[in-house]
C-alpha positions in Angstrom: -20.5 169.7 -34.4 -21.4 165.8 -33.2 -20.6 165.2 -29.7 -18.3 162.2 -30.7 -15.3 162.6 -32.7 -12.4 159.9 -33.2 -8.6 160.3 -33.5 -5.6 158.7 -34.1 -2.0 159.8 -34.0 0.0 159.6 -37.2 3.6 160.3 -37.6 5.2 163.5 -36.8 2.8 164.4 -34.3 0.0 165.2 -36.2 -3.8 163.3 -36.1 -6.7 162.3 -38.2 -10.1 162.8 -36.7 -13.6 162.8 -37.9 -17.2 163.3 -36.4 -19.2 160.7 -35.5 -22.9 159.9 -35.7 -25.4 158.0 -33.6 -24.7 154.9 -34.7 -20.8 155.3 -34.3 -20.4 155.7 -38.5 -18.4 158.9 -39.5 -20.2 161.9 -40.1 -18.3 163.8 -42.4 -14.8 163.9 -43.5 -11.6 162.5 -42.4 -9.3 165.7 -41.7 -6.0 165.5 -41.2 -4.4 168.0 -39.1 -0.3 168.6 -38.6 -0.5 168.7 -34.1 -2.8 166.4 -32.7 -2.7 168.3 -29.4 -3.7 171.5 -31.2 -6.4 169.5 -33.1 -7.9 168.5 -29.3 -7.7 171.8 -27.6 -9.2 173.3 -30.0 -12.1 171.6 -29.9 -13.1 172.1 -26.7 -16.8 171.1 -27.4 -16.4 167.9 -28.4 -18.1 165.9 -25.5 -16.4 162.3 -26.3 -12.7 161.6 -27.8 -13.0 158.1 -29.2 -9.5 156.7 -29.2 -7.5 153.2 -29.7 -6.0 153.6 -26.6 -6.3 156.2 -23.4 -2.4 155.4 -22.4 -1.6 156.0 -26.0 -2.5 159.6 -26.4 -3.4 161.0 -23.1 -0.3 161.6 -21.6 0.7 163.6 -24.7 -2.4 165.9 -24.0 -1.8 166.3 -20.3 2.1 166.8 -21.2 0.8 170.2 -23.3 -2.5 171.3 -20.4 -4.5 169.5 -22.7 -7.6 167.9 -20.1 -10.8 166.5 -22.1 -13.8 165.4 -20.3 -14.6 162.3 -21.6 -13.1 159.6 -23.6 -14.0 156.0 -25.2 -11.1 153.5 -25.4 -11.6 150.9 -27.8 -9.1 148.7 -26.9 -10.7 148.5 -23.2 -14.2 148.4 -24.7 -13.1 145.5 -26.6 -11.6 143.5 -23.6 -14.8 144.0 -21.4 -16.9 142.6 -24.7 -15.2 139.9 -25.4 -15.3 139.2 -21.4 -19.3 139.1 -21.8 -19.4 136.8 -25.4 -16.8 134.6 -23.0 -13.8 135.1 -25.0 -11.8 136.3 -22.3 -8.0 135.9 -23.3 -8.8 136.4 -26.7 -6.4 139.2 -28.1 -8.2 142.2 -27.2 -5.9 145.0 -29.8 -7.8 147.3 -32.3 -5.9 145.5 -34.5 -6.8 142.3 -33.6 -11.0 143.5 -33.2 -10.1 144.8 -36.9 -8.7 141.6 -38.3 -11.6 139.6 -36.2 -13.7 141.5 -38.8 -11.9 140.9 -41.7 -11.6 137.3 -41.2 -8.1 137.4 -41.0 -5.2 136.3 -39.2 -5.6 137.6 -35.7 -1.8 139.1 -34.5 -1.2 138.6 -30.6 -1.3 141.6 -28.0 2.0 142.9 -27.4 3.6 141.5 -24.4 2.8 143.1 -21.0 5.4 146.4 -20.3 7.6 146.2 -17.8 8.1 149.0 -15.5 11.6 150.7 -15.1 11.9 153.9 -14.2 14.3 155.9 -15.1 14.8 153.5 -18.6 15.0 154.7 -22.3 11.3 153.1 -22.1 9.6 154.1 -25.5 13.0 153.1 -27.5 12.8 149.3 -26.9 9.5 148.7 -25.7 7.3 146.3 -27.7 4.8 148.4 -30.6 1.3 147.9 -30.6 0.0 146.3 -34.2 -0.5 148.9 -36.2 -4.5 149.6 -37.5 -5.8 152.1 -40.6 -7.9 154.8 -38.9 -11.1 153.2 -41.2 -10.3 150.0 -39.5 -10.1 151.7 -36.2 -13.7 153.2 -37.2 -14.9 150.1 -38.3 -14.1 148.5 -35.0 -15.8 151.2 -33.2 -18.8 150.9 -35.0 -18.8 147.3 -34.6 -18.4 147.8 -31.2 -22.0 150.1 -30.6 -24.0 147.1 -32.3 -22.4 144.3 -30.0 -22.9 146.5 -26.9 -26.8 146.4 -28.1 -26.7 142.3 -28.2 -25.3 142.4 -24.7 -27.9 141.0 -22.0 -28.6 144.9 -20.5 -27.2 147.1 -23.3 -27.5 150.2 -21.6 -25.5 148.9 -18.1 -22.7 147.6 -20.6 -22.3 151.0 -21.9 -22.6 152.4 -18.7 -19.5 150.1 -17.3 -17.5 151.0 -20.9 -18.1 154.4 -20.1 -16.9 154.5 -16.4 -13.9 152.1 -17.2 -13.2 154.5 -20.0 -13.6 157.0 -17.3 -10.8 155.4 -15.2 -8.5 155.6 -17.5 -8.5 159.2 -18.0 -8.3 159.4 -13.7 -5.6 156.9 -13.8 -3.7 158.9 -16.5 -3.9 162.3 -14.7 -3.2 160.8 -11.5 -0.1 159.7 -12.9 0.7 163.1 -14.5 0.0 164.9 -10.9 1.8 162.0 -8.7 1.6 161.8 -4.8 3.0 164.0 -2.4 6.2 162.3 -1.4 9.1 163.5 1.0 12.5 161.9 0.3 13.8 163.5 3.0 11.4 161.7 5.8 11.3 158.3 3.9 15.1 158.5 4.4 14.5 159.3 8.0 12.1 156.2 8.4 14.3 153.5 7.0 17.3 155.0 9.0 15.0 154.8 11.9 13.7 151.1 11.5 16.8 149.7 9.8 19.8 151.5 11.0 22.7 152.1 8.7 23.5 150.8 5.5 26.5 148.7 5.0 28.8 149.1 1.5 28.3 147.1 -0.8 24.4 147.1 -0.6 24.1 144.4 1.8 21.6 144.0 4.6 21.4 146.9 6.7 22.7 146.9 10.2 19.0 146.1 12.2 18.7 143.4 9.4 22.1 142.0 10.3 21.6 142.0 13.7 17.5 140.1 13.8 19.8 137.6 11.2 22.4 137.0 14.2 20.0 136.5 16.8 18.1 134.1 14.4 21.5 132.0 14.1 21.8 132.2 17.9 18.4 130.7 18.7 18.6 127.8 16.1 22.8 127.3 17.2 23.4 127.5 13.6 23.6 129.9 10.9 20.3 130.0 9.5 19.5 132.5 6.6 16.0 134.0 7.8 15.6 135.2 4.1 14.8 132.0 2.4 11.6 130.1 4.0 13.6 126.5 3.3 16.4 126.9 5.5 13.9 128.4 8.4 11.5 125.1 7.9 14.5 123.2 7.7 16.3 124.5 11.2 12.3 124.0 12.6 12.3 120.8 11.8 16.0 119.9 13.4 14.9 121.7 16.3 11.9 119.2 16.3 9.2 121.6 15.7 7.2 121.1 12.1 5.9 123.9 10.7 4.9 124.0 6.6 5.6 127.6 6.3 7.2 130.6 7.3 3.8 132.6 8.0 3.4 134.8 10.8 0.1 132.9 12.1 1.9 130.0 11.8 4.9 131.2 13.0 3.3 133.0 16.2 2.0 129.3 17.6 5.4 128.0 18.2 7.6 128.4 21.5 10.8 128.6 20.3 13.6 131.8 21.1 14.0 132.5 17.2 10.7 133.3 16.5 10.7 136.8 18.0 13.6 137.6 16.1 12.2 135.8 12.8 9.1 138.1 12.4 10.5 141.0 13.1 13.2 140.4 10.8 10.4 139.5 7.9 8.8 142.5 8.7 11.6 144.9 8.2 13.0 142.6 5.3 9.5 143.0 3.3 10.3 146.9 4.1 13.7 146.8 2.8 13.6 144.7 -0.2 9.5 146.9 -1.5 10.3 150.4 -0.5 13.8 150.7 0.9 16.2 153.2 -0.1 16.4 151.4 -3.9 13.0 151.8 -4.4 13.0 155.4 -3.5 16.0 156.0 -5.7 13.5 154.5 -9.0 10.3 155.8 -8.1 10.5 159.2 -6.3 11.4 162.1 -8.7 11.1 165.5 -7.7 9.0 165.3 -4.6 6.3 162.7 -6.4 5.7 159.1 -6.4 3.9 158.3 -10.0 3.0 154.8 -9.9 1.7 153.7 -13.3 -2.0 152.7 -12.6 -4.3 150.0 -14.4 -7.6 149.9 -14.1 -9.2 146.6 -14.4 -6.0 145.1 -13.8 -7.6 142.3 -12.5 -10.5 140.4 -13.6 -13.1 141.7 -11.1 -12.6 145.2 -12.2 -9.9 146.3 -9.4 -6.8 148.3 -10.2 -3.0 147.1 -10.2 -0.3 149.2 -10.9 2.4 148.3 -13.4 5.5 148.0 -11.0 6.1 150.6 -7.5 3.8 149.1 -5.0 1.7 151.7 -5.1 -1.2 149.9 -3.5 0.7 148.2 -1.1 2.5 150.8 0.8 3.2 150.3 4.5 2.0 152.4 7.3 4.7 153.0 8.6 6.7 154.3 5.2 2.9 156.4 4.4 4.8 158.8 7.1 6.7 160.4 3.7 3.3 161.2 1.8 3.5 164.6 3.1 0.9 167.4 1.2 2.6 170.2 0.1 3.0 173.6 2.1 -0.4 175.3 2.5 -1.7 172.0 1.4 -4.2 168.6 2.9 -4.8 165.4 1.8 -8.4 164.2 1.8 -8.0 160.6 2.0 -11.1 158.9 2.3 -12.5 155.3 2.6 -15.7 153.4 1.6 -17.2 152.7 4.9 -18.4 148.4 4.2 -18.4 149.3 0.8 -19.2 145.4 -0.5 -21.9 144.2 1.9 -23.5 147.4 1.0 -23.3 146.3 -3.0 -24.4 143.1 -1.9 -27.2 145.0 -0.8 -28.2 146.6 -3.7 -27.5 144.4 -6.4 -29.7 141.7 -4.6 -32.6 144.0 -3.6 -32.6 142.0 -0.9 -35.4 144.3 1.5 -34.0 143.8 4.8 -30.2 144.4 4.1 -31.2 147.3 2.1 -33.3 149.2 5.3 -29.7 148.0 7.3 -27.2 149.6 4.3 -29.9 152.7 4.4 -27.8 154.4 7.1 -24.4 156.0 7.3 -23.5 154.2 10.2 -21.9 151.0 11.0 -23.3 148.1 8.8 -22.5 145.3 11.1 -23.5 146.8 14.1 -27.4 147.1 12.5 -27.0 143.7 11.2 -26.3 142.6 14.5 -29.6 143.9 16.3 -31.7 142.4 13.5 -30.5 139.3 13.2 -27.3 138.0 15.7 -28.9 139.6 18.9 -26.5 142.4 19.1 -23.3 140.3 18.4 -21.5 142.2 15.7 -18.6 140.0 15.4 -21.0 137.3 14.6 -22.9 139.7 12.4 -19.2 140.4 10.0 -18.2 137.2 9.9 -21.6 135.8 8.5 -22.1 138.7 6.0 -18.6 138.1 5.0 -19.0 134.3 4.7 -21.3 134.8 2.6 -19.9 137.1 0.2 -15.9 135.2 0.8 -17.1 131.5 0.9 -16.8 130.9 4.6 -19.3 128.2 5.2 -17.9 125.7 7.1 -17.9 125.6 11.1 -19.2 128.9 12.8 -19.3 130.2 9.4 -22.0 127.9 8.1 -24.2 128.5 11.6 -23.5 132.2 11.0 -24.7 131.9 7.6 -27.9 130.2 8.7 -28.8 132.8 10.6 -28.1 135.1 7.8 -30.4 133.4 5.4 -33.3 133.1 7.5 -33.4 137.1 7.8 -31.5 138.0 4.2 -32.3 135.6 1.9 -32.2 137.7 -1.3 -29.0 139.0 -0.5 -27.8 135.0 0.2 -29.4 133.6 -2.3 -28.0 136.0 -4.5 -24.2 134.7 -3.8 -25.5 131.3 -3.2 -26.3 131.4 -7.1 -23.1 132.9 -7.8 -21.2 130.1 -6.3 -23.4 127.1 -7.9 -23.0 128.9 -11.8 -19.3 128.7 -11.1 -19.3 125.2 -9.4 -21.2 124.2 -13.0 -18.4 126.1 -14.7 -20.7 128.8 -16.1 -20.3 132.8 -16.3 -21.2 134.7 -14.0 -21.3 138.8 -14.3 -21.4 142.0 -12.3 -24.5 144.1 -12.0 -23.3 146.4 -15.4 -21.7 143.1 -16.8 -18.1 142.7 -16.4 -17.8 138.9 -17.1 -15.9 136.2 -15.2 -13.2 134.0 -17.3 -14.9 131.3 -18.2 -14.3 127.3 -16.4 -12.4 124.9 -18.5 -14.7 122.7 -19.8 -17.6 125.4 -19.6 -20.3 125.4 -23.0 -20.6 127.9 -25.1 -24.3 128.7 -24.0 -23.5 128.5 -20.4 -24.3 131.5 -18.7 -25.8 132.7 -15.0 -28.9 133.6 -14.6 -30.2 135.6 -11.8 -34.5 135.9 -11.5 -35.9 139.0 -12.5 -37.5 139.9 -9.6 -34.2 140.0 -8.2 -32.2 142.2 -10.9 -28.6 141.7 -11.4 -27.6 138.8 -14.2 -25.2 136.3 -13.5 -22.9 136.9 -11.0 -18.7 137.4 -11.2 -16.4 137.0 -8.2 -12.8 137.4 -7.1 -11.4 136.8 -3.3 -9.7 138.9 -1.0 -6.5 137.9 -3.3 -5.8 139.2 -6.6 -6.7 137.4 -9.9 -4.4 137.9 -13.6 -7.1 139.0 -16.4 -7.2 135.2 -17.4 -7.7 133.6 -14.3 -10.5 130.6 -14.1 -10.1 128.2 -11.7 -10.6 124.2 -12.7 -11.7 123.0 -9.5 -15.6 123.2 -8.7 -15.5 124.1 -5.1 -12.6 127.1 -5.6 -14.3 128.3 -8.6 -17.8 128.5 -6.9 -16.1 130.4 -4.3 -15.0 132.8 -6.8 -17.7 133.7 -8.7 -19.4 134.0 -4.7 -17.3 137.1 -4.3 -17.0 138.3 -8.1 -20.2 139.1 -8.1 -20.1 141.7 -5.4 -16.4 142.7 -5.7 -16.8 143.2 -9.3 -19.9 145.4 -8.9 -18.2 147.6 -6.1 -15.0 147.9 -8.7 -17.9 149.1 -11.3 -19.5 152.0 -8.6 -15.4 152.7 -7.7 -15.3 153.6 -11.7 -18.3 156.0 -11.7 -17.3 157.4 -8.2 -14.1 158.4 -9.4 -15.8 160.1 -12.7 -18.5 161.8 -10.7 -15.1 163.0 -8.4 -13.1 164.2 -11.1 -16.0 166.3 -12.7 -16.7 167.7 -9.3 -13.2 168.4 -8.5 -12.7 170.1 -12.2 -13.0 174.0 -11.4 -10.7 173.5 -8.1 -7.0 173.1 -7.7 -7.7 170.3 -5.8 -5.7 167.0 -7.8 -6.3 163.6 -7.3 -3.3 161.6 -6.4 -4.2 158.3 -5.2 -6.9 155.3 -5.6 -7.0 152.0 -4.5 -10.4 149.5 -4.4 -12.4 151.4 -1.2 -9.9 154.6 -0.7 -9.5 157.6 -2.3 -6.9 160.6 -1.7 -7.2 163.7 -2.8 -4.3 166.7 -2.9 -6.0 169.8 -2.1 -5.3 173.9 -1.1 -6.5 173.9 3.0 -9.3 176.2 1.7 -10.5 173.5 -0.4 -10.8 170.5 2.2 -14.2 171.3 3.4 -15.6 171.2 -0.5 -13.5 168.2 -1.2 -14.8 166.0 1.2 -18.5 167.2 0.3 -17.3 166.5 -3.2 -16.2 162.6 -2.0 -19.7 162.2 -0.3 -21.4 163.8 -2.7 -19.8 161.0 -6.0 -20.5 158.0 -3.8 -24.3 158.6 -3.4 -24.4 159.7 -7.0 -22.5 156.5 -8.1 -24.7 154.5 -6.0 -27.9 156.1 -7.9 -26.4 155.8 -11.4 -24.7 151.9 -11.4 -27.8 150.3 -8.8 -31.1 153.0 -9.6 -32.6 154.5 -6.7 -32.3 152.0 -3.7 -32.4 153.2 0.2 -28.6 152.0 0.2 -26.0 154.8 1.3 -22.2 154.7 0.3 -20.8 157.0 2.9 -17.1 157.7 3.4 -15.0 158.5 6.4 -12.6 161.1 5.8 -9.9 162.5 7.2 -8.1 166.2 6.0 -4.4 165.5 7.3 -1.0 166.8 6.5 0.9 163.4 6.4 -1.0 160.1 4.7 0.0 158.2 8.0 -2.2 160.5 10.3 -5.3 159.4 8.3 -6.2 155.6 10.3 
């Protein structure tokens, strides 16, 4: 049988399918079968599925035990494509890719999902256009011969492969859930907000921090809204233009005390107080609804819950089960060391070579052991700090890396002249308002790695381009590199989950440079040589062979707040 088949639901639960041959065209028969998950498991030799959509059909699968190994979803495939021919915001739907074909009108995505848990979600939500299984074949096809025009065919395949990868991971992932204790998050909001009042007002810490807010300013003052704090400031003759905490912290005044401990708890409250476990926490799991390449750099989001923002301080209820760890683990300077590779940049390569701490090498080579001054310029380089000590830092930087500078330096100028920019497999930035049609990055070959792509430390919507020349140059700087870390995140996660496949061990949680993993205690030891084992592997398989490492620090803990 070909290693390829495609499928497609149809009503009452049942599926067409059909091999595929080399050049994505059917080869053989369309069959119709009456259970679609029954038409999956068994064919358990199939090496690809090749679907319209991953969140479509494989929650059904994992519902029935159903766990293939590898998948192709065309409506992601499509996004990244039309991200490289810079048609980024274009409708990226099978249907749409079909009618683009056609020649005919092209319908509009559906509109974004809202999460709400615990809602009658698949009765109102909006429907995905429907497309003819020979149009979603057509599209598929389509789809091979454009991924051959791309600039490096084979690293776009690779990056549709791993983000196809991703989905599958952030499907299961959702399926499994993390480890979450009710019970103890209870304890820790009790614990840093005191009772709650009827009536679901603030709670009684919240109340109080409020009162002695008032007190300081000698009027009420409502802490919660940033206007009324400015605005008591400013009669207390003290400007300020924000509420920040840095901005906040350089004022001597009695309410400011109060005022960022009451933020602090109110951020708590209002993203993971006792409403938010109510909605998200069901039977002893947290299943956040994950996206990958939720952003335009590659990173994941998740579709409502938080999940990758969770406070230390509440990470006290991710507690593993009995008899259980969790593996969390974290890239250890996971972007310089992309920086590092994608630029070929000799020197930084020898200093990424080691499993020890980047900076700290960087310093002794170039900032005469000062590795404060050694982060900040590797950083400035990669973030766009090159003003005041960050432009001497940088100096210093170029003069011993210049590859790896140079290599960002381009970045910034093709975005400053409002053209693309692309990660080393070829995830494409939006493209500049104004930008020409032929306007693409170029990196030399000598120094491998096509135009560049870049997001900052912030997070960017899939259509974000920015219309000023200085904030776009800053980020395609970073796209570049952040975008080709999210790409080795994708294929470390796909070499995890094969290595993890003959264990119980699940994985439960995955966010830009961390990992966790829910294992038996037996299985810690192989898990983390499993971790270790993925990042070297994805290193080798998204950059070729380089002297780079991509080590991880681990930790095998009982609660998720023991880990850092």
């Amino acid at each position: 049988m070909s290693e390829r088949w495609a499928l497609a639901p149809v009503e009452g639960g049942g599926a067409l399918l059909v091999p595929l041959g080399p050049e994505g065209l059917p080869a053989g028969e369309v069959r119709r079968e009456g259970d679609l998950v029954g038409a999956v498991r068994s064919r358990p030799e199939v090496g690809r599925w090749v679907w319209r959509s991953t969140a479509e059909i494989y929650p059904r699968l994992l519902a029935a035990g159903v766990r293939v190994e590898r998948c192709y979803d065309v409506e992601d495939a499509e996004l990244l494509l039309l991200g490289h021919e810079g048609r980024l915001g274009e409708p990226r739907s099978a249907a749409a890719a079909w009618a683009r074909l056609r020649q005919a009108p092209v319908p509009p995505d559906p509109p974004p999902r809202a999460a709400e848990p615990g809602s009658q979600s698949s009765l109102f939500e909006p429907e995905p256009v429907s497309v003819p299984f020979e149009g979603l074949l057509a599209v598929y096809a389509d789809q091979q011969r454009r991924h051959e025009g791309t600039e490096h065919p084979g690293r776009m395949r690779l990056l549709t492969a791993a983000e196809s990868a991703g989905m599958l991971v952030a499907a299961e992932m959702n399926r499994v859930g993390l480890p979450w204790r009710a019970d103890v998050h209870r304890e820790v909001l009790h614990e840093l907000l005191g009772e709650r009042y009827a009536g679901g007002g603030e709670p009684r810490r919240l109340a109080e921090l409020a009162d002695e807010v008032s007190t300081a300013f000698g009027r009420r003052v409502r802490p919660d809204l940033p206007t009324d704090v400015v605005k008591a400031f400013a009669q207390a003759g003290i400007k300020v233009r924000s509420t920040r905490r840095w901005e906040l912290e350089e004022i001597d005044h009695p309410a400011v005390r109060p005022l960022i401990a009451y933020k602090k708890l109110y951020r708590i409250w209002t993203a993971h107080g006792w409403g938010w476990l109510q909605d998200w926490v069901r039977e002893g799991r947290f299943r956040p609804e994950y996206l990958p390449g939720g952003t335009v750099s590659g990173r994941w989001t998740t579709n409502g819950g938080g999940a990758l923002q969770i406070p230390k301080v509440i990470r006290r209820a991710v507690v593993a089960d009995d008899g259980w760890r969790l593996v969390v683990a974290d890239a250890d300077q996971m972007e310089p060391r992309v920086l590092a590779a994608i630029s070929r940049d000799p020197g930084l390569m020898e200093v990424a070579g080691h499993d020890g701490d980047l900076y700290t090498r960087l310093s002794d080579r170039a900032f005469s052991g000062d590795r404060d001054h050694a982060k900040i310029a590797l950083l400035g380089a990669i973030y766009g700090q090159t003003s005041g000590d960050g432009l001497k830092n940088l100096a210093a930087l170029r003069r011993r890396f210049p590859l790896a500078v140079a290599y960002v330096d381009d970045a910034a100028r093709a975005g400053e002249e409002g053209r693309l920019v692309r990660t080393w497999l070829g995830r494409t930035s939006p493209r500049a308002a104004g930008g020409g049609d032929d306007d693409e990055a170029g990196i030399p070959q000598e120094a491998p790695g096509e135009g560049p792509a870049v997001e900052g430390r912030g997070e960017f919507a899939p259509g974000y381009a920015s219309t000023d020349a200085r904030a776009r140059g800053r980020f395609t700087r970073n796209f570049v590199v952040q975008g080709s870390a999210a790409d080795w995140a994708l294929l470390m996660l796909a070499a995890l989950r094969r290595a993890t496949a003959d264990m119980r061990a699940e994985l439960v949680f995955f966010q830009h440079d961390e990992v966790i993993v829910h294992c038996p205690a037996d299985e810690a030891d192989d898990v983390v040589r499993a971790i270790r084992s993925a990042g070297e592997l994805a290193g080798r398989i998204a950059f070729g062979e380089t002297p780079v490492r991509f080590p991880f620090t681990t930790a095998v803990v009982e609660r998720y707040s023991d880990a850092k």
